[in-house]
C-alpha positions, 0 to 999 in steps of 0.5 A: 156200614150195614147193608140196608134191608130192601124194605129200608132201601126202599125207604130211603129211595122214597123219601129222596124222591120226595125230597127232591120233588119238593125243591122243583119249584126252589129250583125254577124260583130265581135266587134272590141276587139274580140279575137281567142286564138290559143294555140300551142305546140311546141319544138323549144329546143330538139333533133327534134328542126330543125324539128319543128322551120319551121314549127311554122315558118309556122304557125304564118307566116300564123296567122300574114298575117290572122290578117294583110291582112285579119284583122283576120278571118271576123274580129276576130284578132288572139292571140295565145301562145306557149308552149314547150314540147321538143316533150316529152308526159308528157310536152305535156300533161302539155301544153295542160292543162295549155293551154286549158283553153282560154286567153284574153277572148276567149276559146280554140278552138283547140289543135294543139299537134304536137306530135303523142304519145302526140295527143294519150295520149291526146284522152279522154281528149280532148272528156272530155274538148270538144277540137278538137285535129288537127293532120295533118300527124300523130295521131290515125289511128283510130280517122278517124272514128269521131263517135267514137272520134269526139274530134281527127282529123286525118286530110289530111293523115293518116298514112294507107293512106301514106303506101298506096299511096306509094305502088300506086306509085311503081305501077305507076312506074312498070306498074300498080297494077297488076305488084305489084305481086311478087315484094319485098317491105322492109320497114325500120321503127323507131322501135316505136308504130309510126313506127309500125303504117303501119305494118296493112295496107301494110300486107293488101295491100300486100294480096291484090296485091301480093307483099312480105311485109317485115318489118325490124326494126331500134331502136332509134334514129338509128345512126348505121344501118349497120345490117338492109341495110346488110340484105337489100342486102342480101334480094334485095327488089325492092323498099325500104319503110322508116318510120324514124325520126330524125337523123335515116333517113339521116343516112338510106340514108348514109347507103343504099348508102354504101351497093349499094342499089339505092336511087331512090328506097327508098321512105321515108314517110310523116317523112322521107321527109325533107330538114332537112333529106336529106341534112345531107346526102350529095351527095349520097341523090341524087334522094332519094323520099319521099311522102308526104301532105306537097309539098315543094316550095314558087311558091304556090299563097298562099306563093307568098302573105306571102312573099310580105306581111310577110317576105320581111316586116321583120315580119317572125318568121323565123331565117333562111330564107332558111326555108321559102317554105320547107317541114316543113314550108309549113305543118306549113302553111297547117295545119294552112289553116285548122285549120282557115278555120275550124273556118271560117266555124264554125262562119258562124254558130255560129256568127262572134266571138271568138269560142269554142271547142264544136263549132270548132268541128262542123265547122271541121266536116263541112269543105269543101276545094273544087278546088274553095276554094283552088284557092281562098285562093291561096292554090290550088296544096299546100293543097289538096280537103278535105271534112269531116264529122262525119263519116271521119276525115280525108277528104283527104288520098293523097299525092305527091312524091318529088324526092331529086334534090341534093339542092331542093325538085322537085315534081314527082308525077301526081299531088296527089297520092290517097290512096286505102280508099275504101279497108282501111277505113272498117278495120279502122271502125272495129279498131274503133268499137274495141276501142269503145267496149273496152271502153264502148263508144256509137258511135254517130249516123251521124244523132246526129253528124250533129246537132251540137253543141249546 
């Protein structure tokens, strides 16, 4: 071939730039088979199947509306499958291995455990496998320090959080903070490693302000509590804490209203605030309140567009309508809001495609879910502002408090309660440290973190 003149090289070399230039966006823009495999553990059978069917309602109602208005997230359809685990630790973990291997082509990005003692036993696993665990509303306190765990996300509101907004609540109530000084707070908890969980927290919280912290505990599953609200009336607490789940806590409520103890001082925590919770009570639930990551309601923009483009075609994955903007249903719809935008996040990094682990992980620790963000995805009042980083998993650490109408869940609350982060989260640091000594594990420096997957 005939060596080119310079002009004409110069010639091509412009046009093969030019050429290459115009497939930038072909090159970002997902291929038309592209597929993100969700996998998602569930437990529609089981004692807690009326707790969990609403929210997987939520959670593929959302995934379908992504993939049907939407045409996925920036193109990439989503497919996922479930797996029961009737809530049970070691069907949890069987999930999670027979799922963390991807399908039809695409990884695991993520775990959703839907379980407490489940995202536990799964903690080294997932840094091991390289798969975020997403646990909005429960998981390991400890895993907000992401330095440590940078594979478990304690994301929204932790456990520590909840105690502490709730305890901001009763101050709002008395006058202020100050006014928690000599106050007797009760806290009823499910006598398990879940229940225990806020003991630390409000012993601290409790040192601080000056209120007396009592802990009274119900054994599972709590059917009969005639011995723990006796002693509430015999102690006489200002407020009451309640930190059940399952049948323990409309039967707490039943019980506080037998022995006389006002409901509309008993606040109920993020797995104590149902409408499968209170109903069961009757009458007497009443005023009852709960604080909560997850408001109940279907006036939110976000659930306006899932109705009009979900459920009123026939395509809900609820049974029971009824369902539809409950506690449960809406942290289905919440949780999956995060765990999408932590993908569509991660891809303006990595590419418009199916994503990994590994991947995932750098786009959660990289989320950002401003007032803006949230009024354009119609979410704003539903999910509140979070900011992660390596260095926080959690990014939110408010809720609202819902007071029991008698038929409805009604918000009370000032908008979000925040929690007291600035005095819990270096206790939570230290707890890190601990485990991280304990288990030989080199934190991550933030620098190291912020780089990324590679």
């Amino acid at each position: 071939m005939p060596r080119l003149s310079r002009a004409l090289r110069a010639a091509a070399l412009a046009a093969s730039l030019i050429a290459s230039s115009s497939l930038v966006p072909a090159a970002e823009a997902a291929a038309p088979s592209a597929k993100q495999y969700i996998p998602i553990a569930t437990y529609r059978v089981g004692a807690y199947a009326s707790s969990g069917t609403p929210v997987w309602g939520g959670t593929i109602d959302y995934l379908r509306y992504i993939n049907e208005v939407e045409g996925g997230i920036n193109g990439v359809k989503l497919v996922w499958e479930e797996c029961e685990t009737e809530w049970a630790v070691e069907k949890g973990v069987e999930c999670y291995e027979r799922l963390k291997g991807g399908r039809e082509g695409s990884p695991a990005p993520l775990f959703l455990p839907h379980g407490d003692p489940i995202s536990k036993a799964l903690t080294e696993k997932s840094v091991a496998d390289k798969i975020p665990l997403l646990t909005t509303g429960y998981g390991r306190t400890e895993a907000i320090d992401g330095r440590v765990f940078p594979y478990s996300f304690t994301v929204l509101f932790s456990f520590w959080s909840e105690a502490s907004s709730a305890v901001n609540y009763i101050a709002e109530q008395v006058g202020g903070k100050d006014k928690l000084k000599g106050l007797k707070i009760a806290t009823v908890y499910h006598d398990s490693p879940y229940g225990k969980e806020t003991q630390v927290p409000l012993d601290l919280l409790a040192k601080t302000y000056g209120f007396e912290n009592i802990q009274i505990a119900v054994p599972h599953p709590g059917n009969d509590q005639s011995a723990q609200w006796a002693r509430i009336r015999q102690i006489k607490p200002d407020w009451v804490f309640l930190r059940g789940w399952g049948v323990m806590t409309p039967v707490a409520i039943k019980t506080a209203a037998k022995t006389g103890f006002p409901v509309d001082h008993i606040i109920g925590g993020i797995w104590s605030g149902s409408e499968e919770d209170v109903r069961p009570a009757g009458s007497v639930g009443k005023g009852y309140l709960a604080i909560t990551p997850f408001p109940a309601g279907s006036e939110f923009g976000i659930l306006k567009k899932i109705k009009a483009a979900i459920v009123d075609q026939g395509k809900s994955d609820l049974k029971d309508l009824k369902s539809f903007g409950s506690v449960y249903y809406n942290s289905g719809v919440i949780e999956t809001i995060i765990a999408v935008e932590a993908i569509r996040t991660a891809q303006a990094r990595f590419g418009h495609r199916p994503l990994n682990g590994e991947e995932t992980q750098w786009g959660l620790e990289h989320l950002v879910l401003d007032e803006a963000r949230l009024k354009e995805l119609g979410a704003d009042g539903l999910v509140q502002p979070l900011r992660l980083s390596a260095k926080d998993h959690e990014g939110g650490g408010a809720g609202k408090v819902l007071q029991w109408d008698g038929a409805k869940w009604t918000i009370v609350s000032n908008g979000w309660v925040k929690s007291d982060r600035e005095l819990l989260l270096p206790v939570i640091y230290e707890r890190a440290a601990a485990y991280a000594r304990e288990k030989g594990i080199t934190p991550r420096s933030e620098d190291t973190a912020e780089a990324g997957a590679k």
